[in-house]
Short mmCIF file of the C-alpha atoms (twelve columns), coordinates in Angstrom:
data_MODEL
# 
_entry.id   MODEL 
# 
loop_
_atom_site.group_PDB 
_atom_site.id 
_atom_site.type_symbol 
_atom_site.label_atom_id 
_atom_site.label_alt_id 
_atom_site.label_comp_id 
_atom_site.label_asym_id 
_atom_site.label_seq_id 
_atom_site.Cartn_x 
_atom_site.Cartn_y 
_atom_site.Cartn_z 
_atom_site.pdbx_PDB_model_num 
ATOM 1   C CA . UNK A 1   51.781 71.325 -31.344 1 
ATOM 2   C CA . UNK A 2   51.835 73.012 -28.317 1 
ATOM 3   C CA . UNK A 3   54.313 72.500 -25.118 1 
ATOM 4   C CA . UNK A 4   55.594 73.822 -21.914 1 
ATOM 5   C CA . UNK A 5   56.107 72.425 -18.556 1 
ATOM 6   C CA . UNK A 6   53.677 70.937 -16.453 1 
ATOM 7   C CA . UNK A 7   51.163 73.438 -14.950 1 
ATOM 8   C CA . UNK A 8   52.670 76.080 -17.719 1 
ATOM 9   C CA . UNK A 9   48.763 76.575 -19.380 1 
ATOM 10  C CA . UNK A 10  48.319 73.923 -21.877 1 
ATOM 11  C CA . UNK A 11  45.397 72.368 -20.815 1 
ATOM 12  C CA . UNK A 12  43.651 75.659 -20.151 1 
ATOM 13  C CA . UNK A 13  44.312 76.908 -23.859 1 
ATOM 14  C CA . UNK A 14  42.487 73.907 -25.058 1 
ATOM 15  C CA . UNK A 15  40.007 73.832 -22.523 1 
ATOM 16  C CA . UNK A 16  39.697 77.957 -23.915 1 
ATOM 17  C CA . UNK A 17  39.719 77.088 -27.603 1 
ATOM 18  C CA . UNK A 18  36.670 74.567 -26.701 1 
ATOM 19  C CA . UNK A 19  34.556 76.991 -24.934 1 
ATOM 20  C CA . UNK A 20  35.316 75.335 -21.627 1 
ATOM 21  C CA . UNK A 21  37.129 78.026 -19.795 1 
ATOM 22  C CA . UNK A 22  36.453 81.777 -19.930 1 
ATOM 23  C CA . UNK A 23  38.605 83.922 -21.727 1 
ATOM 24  C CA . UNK A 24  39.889 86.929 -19.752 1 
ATOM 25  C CA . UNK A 25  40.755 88.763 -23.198 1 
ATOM 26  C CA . UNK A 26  40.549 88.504 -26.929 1 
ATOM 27  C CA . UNK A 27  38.549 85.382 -28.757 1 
ATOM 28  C CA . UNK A 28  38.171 82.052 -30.193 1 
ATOM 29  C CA . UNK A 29  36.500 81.495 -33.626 1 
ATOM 30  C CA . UNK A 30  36.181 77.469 -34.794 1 
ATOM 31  C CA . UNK A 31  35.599 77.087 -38.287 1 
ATOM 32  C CA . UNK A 32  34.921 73.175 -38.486 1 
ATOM 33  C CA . UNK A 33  33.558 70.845 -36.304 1 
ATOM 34  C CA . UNK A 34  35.764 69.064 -33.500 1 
ATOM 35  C CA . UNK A 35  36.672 65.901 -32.028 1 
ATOM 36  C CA . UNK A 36  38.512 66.001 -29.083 1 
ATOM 37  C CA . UNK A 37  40.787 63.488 -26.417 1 
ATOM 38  C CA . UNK A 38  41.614 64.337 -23.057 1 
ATOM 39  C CA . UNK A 39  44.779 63.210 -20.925 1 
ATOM 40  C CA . UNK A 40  42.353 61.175 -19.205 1 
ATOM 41  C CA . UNK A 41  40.135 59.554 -21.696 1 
ATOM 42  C CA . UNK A 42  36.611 58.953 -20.605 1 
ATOM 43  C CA . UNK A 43  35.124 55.635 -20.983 1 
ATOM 44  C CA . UNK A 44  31.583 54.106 -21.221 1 
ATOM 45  C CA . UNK A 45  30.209 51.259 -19.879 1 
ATOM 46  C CA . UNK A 46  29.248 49.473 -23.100 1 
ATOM 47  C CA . UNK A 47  31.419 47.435 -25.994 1 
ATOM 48  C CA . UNK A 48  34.512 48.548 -27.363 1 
ATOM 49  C CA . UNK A 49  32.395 49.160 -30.817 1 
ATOM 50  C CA . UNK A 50  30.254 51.735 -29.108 1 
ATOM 51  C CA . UNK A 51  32.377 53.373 -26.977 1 
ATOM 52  C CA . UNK A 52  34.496 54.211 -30.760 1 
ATOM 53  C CA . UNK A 53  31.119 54.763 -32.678 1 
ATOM 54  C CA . UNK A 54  29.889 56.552 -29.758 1 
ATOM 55  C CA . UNK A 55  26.045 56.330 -31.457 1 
ATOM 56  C CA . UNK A 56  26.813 57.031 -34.780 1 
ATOM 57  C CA . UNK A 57  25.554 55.133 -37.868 1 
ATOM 58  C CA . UNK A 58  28.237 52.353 -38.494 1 
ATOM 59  C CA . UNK A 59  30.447 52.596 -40.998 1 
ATOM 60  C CA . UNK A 60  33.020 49.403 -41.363 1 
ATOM 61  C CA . UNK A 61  35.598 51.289 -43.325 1 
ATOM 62  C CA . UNK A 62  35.915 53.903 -41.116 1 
ATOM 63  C CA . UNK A 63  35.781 51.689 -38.368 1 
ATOM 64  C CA . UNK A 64  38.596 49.707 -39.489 1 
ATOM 65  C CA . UNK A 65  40.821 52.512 -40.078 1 
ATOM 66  C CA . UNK A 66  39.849 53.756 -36.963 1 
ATOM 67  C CA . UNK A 67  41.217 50.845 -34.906 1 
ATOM 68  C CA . UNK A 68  44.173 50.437 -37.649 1 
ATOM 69  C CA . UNK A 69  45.643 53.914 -37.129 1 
ATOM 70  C CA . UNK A 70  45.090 53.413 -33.147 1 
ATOM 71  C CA . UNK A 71  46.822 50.759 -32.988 1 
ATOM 72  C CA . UNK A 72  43.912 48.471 -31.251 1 
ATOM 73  C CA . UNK A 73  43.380 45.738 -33.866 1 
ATOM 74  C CA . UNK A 74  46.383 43.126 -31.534 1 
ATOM 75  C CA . UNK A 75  44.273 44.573 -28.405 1 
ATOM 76  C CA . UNK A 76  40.840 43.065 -29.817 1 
ATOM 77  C CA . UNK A 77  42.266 39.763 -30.904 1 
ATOM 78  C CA . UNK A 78  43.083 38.776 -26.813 1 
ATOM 79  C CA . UNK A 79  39.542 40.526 -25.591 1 
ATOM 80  C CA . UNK A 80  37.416 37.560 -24.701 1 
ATOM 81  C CA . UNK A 81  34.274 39.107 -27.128 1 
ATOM 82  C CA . UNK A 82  36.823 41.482 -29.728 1 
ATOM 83  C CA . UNK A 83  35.325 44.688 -30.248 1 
ATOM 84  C CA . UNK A 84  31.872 43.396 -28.974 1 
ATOM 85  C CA . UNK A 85  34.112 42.635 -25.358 1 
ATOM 86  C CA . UNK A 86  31.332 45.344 -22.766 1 
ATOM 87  C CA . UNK A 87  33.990 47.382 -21.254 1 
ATOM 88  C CA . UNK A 88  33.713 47.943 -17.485 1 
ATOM 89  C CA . UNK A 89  32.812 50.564 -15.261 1 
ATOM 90  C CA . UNK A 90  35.530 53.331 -16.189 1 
ATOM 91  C CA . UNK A 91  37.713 50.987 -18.405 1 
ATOM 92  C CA . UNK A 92  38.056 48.751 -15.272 1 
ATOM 93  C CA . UNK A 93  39.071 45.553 -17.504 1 
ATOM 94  C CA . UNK A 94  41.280 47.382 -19.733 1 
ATOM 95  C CA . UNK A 95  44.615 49.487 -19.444 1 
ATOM 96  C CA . UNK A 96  45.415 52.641 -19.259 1 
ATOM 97  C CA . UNK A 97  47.074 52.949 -22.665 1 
ATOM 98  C CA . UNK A 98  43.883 50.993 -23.834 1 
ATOM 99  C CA . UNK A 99  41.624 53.414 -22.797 1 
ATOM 100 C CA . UNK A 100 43.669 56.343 -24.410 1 
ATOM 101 C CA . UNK A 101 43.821 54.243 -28.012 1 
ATOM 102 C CA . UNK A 102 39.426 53.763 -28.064 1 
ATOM 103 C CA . UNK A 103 39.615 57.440 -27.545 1 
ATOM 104 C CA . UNK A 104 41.569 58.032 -30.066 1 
ATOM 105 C CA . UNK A 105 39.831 55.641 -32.410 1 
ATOM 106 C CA . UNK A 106 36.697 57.478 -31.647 1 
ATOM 107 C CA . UNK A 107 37.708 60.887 -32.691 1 
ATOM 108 C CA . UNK A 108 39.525 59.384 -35.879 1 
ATOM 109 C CA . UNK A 109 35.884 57.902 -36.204 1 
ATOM 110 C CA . UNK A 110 33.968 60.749 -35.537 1 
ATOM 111 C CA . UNK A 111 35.859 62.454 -38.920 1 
ATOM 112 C CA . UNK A 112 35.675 65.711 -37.685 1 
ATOM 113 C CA . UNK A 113 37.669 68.747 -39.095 1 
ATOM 114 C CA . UNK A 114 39.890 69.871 -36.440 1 
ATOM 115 C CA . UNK A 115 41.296 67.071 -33.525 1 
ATOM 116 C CA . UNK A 116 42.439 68.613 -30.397 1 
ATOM 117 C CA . UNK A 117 44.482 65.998 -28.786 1 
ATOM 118 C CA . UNK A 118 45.396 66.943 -25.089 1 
ATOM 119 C CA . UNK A 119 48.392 64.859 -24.693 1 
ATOM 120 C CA . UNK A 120 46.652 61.609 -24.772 1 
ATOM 121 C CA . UNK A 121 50.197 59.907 -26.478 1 
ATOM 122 C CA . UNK A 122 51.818 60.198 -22.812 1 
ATOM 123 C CA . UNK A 123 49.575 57.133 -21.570 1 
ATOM 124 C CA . UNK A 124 51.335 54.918 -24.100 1 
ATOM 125 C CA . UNK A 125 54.482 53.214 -23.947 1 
ATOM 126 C CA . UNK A 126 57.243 55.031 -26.540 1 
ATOM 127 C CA . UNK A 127 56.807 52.263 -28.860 1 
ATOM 128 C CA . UNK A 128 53.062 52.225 -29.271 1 
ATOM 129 C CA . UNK A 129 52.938 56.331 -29.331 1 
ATOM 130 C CA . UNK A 130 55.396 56.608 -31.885 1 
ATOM 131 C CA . UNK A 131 53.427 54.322 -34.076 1 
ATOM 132 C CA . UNK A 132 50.041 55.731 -32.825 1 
ATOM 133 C CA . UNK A 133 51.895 59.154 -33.711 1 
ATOM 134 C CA . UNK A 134 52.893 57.954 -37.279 1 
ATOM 135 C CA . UNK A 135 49.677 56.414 -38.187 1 
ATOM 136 C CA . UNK A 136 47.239 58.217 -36.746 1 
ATOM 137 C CA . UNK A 137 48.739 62.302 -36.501 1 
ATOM 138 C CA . UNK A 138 51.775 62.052 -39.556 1 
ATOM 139 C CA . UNK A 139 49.554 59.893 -41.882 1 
ATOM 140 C CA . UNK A 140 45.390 59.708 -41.240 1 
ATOM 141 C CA . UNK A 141 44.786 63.265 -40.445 1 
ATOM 142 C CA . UNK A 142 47.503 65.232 -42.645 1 
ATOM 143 C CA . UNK A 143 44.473 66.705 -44.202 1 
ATOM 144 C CA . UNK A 144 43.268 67.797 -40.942 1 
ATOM 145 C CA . UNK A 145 43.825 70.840 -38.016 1 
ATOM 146 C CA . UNK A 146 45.584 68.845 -35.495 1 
ATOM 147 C CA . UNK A 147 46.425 70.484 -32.337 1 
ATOM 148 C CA . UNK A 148 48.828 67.957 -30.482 1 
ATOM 149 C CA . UNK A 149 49.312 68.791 -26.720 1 
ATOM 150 C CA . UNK A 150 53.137 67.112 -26.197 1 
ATOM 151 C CA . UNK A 151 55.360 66.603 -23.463 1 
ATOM 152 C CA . UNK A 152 57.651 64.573 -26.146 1 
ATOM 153 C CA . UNK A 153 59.546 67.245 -27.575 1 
ATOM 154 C CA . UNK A 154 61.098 64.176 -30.362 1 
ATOM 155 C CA . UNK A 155 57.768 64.742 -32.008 1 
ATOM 156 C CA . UNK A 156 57.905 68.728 -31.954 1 
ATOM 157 C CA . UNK A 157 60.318 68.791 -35.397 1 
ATOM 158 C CA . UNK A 158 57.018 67.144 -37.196 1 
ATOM 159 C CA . UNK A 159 54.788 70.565 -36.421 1 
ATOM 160 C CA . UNK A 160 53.773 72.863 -38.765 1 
ATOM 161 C CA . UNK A 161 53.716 75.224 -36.101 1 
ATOM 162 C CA . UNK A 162 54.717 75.043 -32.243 1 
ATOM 163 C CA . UNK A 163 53.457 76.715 -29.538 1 
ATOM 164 C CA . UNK A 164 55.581 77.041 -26.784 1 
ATOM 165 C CA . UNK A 165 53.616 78.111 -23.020 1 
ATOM 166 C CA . UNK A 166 55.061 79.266 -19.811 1 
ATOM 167 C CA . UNK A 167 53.215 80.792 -16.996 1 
ATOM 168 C CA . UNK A 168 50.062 80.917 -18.573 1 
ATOM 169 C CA . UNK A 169 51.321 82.617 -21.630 1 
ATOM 170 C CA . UNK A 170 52.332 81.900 -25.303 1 
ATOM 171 C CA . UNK A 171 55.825 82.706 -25.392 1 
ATOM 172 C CA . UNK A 172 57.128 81.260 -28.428 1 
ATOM 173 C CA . UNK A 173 55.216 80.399 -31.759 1 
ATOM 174 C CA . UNK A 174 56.786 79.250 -35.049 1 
ATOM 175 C CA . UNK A 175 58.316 76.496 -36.639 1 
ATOM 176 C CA . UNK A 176 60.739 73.862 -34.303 1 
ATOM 177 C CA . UNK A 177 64.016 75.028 -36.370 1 
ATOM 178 C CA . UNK A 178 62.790 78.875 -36.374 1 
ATOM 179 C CA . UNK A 179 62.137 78.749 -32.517 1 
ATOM 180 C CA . UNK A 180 65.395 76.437 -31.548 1 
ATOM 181 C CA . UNK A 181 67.587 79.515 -34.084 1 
ATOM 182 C CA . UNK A 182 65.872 82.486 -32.000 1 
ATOM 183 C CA . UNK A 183 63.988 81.645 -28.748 1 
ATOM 184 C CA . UNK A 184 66.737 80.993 -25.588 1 
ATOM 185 C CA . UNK A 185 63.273 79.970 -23.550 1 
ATOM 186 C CA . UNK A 186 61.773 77.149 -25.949 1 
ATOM 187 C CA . UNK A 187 66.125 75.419 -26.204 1 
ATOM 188 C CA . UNK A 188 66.146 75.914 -22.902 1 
ATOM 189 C CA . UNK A 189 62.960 74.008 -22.310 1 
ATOM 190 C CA . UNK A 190 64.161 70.970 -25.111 1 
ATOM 191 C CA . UNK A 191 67.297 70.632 -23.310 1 
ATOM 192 C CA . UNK A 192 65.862 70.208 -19.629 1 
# 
């Protein structure tokens, strides 16, 4: 997981790892093939089914577990059409939170290698991201590289590894209990 305060680099790593920003120094080598979810998630303008398949062949199993571990299935039930409900211009006729769960759902479909998850959990209310967090990070992808962008620093004890950012630079990297026993920077940021 990584963390830091808001504007501390987080976003730029990620956008670095995924070739979107130009590293100044060293490099980035992928081994896999990734699916990754913005803060922001992007939407299209077609049904809830396509905008999680996003063209791929369909695949109802995965598809189910997709909207299962994103916590959409009660969302579907109210939509006037369920998953075949066209979604509107930018997500128009859905929430926020709604948007942020089809995004997820389509990079648990996609079944890619690594997820890079940009702290897409904050658009949820606690409730709904701790189970999102449970079922989707803890349980579906445990067999995965999951890089978990977090502002909740609850979730940070579940990491295999933490990376802690400030300024534009990693400043702390280890496990939570390692980092909270020897780094006065990453307890200072937990406590605040």
């Amino acid at each position: 997981m990584i963390c830091g305060r808001v504007g501390s680099g987080k976003s730029s790593l990620v956008q670095a790892i995924l070739g979107e920003m130009k590293c100044d120094s060293g490099s980035v080598k992928i081994n896999g093939s990734i699916a990754y979810v913005p803060q922001s998630a992007w939407i299209l303008n077609k049904s809830v089914r396509e905008n999680v398949t996003l063209g791929s062949e369909f695949d109802e199993g995965r598809y189910e577990e997709a909207l299962k571990t994103s916590e959409l299935i009660a969302d579907l039930e109210i939509l006037p059409a369920g998953d075949k409900t066209e979604i509107g211009e930018k997500g128009i006729n859905i929430s926020g939170g709604q948007k942020q769960r089809v995004a997820l759902a389509r990079a648990v479909y996609a079944n890619r290698d690594i997820v890079v998850l940009d702290d897409p959990l904050s658009a949820l209310d606690v409730h709904v991201g701790n189970k999102v967090f449970e079922k989707l990070v803890v349980e579906h992808l445990k067999d995965k590289l999951v890089m978990l962008v977090t502002h909740n620093v609850s979730l940070l004890r579940h990491a295999d590894c933490v990376i802690y950012i400030d300024d534009g630079k990693i400043v702390s990297m280890g496990k939570h209990a390692d980092l909270v026993a020897s780094s006065a920077d990453f307890c200072e940021f937990i406590d605040t």
